[in-house]
Structures are given as structure tokens and as C-alpha cells.
N, C-alpha and C positions, 0 to 999 in steps of 0.2 A: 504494500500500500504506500504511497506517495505522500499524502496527505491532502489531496485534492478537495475533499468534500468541504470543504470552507468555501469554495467559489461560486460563483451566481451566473454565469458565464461559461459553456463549457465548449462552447463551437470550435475551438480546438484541440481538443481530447483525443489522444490517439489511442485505437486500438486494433484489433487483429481479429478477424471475421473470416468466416468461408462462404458466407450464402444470406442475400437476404431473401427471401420469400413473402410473396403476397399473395393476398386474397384466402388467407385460410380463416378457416371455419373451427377450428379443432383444438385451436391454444388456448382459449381463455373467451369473455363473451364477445357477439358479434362479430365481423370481418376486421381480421387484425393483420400486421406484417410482421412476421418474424423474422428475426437478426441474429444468427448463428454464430457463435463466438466461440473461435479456437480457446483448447484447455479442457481439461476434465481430470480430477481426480479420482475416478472411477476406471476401470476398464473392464465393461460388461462382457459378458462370453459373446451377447445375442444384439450386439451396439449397432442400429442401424446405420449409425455417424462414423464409421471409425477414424475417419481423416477428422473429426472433430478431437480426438481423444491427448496427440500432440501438439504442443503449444506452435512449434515451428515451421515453418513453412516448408511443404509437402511436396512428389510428385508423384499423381496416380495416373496410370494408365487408365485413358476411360476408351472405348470402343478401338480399339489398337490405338490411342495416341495421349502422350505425354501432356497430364493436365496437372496445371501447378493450384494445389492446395492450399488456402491463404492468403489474407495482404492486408496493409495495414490500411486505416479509412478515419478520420474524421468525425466524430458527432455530426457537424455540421453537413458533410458531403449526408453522410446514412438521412437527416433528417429531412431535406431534400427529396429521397425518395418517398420516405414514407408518409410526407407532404401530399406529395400527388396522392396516393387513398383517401384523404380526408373526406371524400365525400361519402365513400361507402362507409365508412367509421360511424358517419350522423346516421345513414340513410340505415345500417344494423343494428342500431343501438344500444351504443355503446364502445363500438371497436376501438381498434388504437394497436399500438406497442407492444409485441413478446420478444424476451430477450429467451433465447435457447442457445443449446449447444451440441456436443461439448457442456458443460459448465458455465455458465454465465459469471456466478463468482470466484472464478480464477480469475478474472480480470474485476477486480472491484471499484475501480476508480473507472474507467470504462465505463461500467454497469450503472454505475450511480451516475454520471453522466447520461450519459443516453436518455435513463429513468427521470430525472430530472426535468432534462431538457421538453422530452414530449409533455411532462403536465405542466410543465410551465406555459406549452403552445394546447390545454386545453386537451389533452387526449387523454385516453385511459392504459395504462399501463397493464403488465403481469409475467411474470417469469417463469421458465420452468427451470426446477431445480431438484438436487438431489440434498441441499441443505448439509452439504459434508465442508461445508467450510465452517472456522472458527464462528462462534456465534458475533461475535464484533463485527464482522464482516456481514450479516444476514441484519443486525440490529440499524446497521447503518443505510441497509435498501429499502428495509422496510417501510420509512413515511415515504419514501416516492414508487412506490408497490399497491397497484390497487390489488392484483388478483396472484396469489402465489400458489402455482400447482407444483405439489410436492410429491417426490416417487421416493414412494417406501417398497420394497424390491420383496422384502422378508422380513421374519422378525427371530431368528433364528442365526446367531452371529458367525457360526459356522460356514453353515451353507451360504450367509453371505458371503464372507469372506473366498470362500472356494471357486464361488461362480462370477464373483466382481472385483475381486482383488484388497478389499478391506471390509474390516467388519461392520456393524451397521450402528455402534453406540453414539457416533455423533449426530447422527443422523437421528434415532430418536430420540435424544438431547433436543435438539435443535426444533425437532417438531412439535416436541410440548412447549418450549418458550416461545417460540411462534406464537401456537394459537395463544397462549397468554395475553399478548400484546392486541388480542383481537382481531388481525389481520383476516382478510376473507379469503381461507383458505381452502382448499381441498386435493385430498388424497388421491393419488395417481398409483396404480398398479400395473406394471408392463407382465403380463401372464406368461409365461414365460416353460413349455412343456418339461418334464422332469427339475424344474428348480422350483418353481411355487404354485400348481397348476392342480391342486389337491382343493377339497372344499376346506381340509381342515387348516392347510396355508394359510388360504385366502377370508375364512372364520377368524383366525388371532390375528391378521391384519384391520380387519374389518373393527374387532375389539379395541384395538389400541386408536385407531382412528376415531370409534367412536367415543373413546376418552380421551381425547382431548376437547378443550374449552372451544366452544362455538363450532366446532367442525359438523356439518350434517351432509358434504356427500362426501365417496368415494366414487372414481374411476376405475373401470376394469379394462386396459390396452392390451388388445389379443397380439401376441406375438405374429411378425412376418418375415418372410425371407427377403425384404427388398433392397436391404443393404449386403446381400454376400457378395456380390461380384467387385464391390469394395474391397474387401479385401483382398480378391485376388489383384488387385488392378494396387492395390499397396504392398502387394508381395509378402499377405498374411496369411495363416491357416485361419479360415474360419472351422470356428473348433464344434458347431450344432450344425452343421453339413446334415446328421442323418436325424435331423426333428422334425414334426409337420406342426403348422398351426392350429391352434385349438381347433375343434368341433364347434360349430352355433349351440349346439347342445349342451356341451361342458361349461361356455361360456354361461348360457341362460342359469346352468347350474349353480355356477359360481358368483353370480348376480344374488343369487335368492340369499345367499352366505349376508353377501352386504348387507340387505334389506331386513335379515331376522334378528338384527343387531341395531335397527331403527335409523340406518344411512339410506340416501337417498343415491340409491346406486344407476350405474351407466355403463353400457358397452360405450367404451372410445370418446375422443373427446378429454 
């Protein structure tokens, strides 16, 4: 961290991105643009992003050719784009700003810029996160943070640990001070076949969600294969090559878990 969040000003804030994305539907309320940000303290087996996961600038083979990973960008340039949406933002209600990744807060001075800057121009923010950074760094996004969706992966620190590279305690730290603060949060679950794809997984996720303060939905995100060819094009083993995506039926299954726990559950989104 720099010390940057004292500024009022942040049009020259640099940081390092891979992808902005518009017109989605599925980050947070309304039609909002997503801003992908190299970094991740995580490294999922099942990561659709994998060029997200290193902070530095990449090159992947996409379709037989050398595509570079990466670059650095401006607040001011990204908010520019995300300018031109504004009208589908009014016209959804509610749209605006998600900061994704990768990690968003690997880059925290970045993030709090960016976040900043959009409510300062009127728009609605929200981030998706895995909340594995120090909580100082989560305390300080939080007022420029309308909507914080948070992936809780498991609740079982092993299997986390085994399937994503670290164990999951900051991460439940982190999500009960959240809701503390009252923040309008909600639980994200990536389903994920032999890692949490069980009712009784997706039951003790549902439980700890449903205690914490003010939280009443969960997400249930069916696993897909869309990201593997990433990795071969980064000259990685993707290591769930022989898994299928859930059933509509396991899912409906695993929905009903949410709901007997009194969350207001959701395929996707």
C-alpha cells in the first residue's frame, strides 16, 4: 500500500488490468462493466482466469498466436470507458462498476481509486472478492463499496487448502467483520464437482452465511470448463481435465440446502 487513500483526485492512479468487460448482467445489480485486475492470492484448481492469477505481464497463446497478458491503464483512461455505459447503468437500475479478477485487492490503492472515482461520478459500485486480504485493506474499500460479493469456496480448511492453495481462516475472519460493518453483502459459491458439490458442503456453507449479520442471500456458481484452453495457451496442466459440470438437478438440489437455512438462494449471478 502507498498511502494513497488521502487523495480526492485519482485520474492518475496506475494500475495493471487484463480485460474490461461490459454489459454484464451477473456481477452485482443491473448492467454493470467489469474491470479485471491482474493479482490473486488464491490459485484455484478450477480458475476460469488463470492469466488473472500472476501479477506480471503474460504471454498466452490464444488461437495459435502470441497474446500478451496485461498492461498498465489509468483510472482516468478505464473511467472513460465505463462512461460510455452510463446510460444502460440509469436505464437497469442501478448499474455501475465491478472491480474483478484475479483479486481486486492485490492492488489496493488501485481498487480504492477506481471505487472512489465512479461514486464520486454518481454510479454504483461492487466487487468480487475472495476477502483473503488483510482486513485493513477490505476496511478501507468498504465506504466506496456499495455491493460486495464474496466467495466462500468451503468451510473445511483442508480441502481448502488442497484445492486452492491456502487455507480458508482469513477468509472467514474477514467475512464476519464485513457483515459487521453492515455492508450489502452476499455469498458466492463457485460448485465446484469433487471439492464442495455435496448437499452437506454446500448445508455448513449455507450455515455460516446464514450467521453472519444482515447477510440473506447466497449464490450457487455451477462450475464450467470455459477457461481450460487457458491454460494450455499459458503452458499449464489444467489439473480437472477429467470433471463434468454439475447436473440442473444436483444444482436444484443444492439450492434447496440454501433455502432450509432461510437464505435467499440463486443458480448464478
Amino acid at each position: 500500500m502507498t498511502g494513497g487513500f488521502m487523495k480526492t483526485n485519482y485520474a492518475e492512479e496506475i494500475g495493471r488490468i487484463f480485460d474490461i468487460q461490459r454489459f454484464s448482467i451477473h456481477d452485482g445489480p443491473g448492467i454493470r462493466t467489469i474491470v479485471f485486475l491482474k493479482g490473486c492470492f488464491f490459485r484455484c484448481k478450477w480458475c476460469c482466469n488463470p492469466e488473472s492469477q500472476e501479477y506480471g505481464i503474460q504471454t498466452m497463446m490464444v488461437e495459435g498466436k502470441a497474446k500478451t497478458i496485461g498492461y498498465d491503464i489509468s483510472v482516468g483512461e478505464i473511467m472513460k470507458e465505463v462512461e460510455r455505459d452510463r446510460p444502460f447503468y440509469q436505464r437497469s437500475g442501478g448499474g455501475g462498476l465491478t472491480l474483478s479478477g484475479g483479486e481486486c485487492t492485490c492492488q489496493p490503492d488501485f481498487a480504492y481509486a477506481l471505487l472512489y472515482t465512479a461514486k464520486e461520478r454518481g454510479l454504483t459500485t461492487a466487487i468480487e472478492t475472495t476477502a483473503a486480504a488483510e482486513y485493513s485493506v477490505m476496511e478501507h474499500l468498504l465506504p466506496v463499496v456499495d455491493n460486495v460479493l464474496l466467495d466462500i469456496k468451503h468451510m473445511d480448511p483442508f480441502k481448502h487448502k488442497a484445492f486452492i492453495g491456502r487455507d480458508n481462516a482469513i477468509v472467514l475472519e474477514n467475512a464476519k467483520k464485513i457483515a459487521m460493518t453492515g455492508a450489502n453483502l452476499t455469498i458466492r459459491v463457485p460448485v465446484i464437482p469433487g471439492f464442495n458439490d455435496t448437499p452437506k458442503e454446500i448445508r455448513a456453507i449455507a450455515e455460516f452465511a446464514a450467521s453472519l449479520k444482515g447477510v440473506t442471500r447466497m449464490h450457487l456458481l455451477p462450475y464450467h470448463r470455459l477457461g481450460r484452453d487457458k491454460y494450455t495457451g499459458l503452458n499449464r496442466t489444467y489439473e480437472l481435465d477429467d470433471i463434468t459440470p454439475p447436473s440442473p438437478e444436483l444444482m436444484m438440489r443444492l439450492l434447496q440446502e440454501v433455502s432450509h437455512v432461510g437464505l435467499r438462494g440463486q443458480i448464478g449471478g
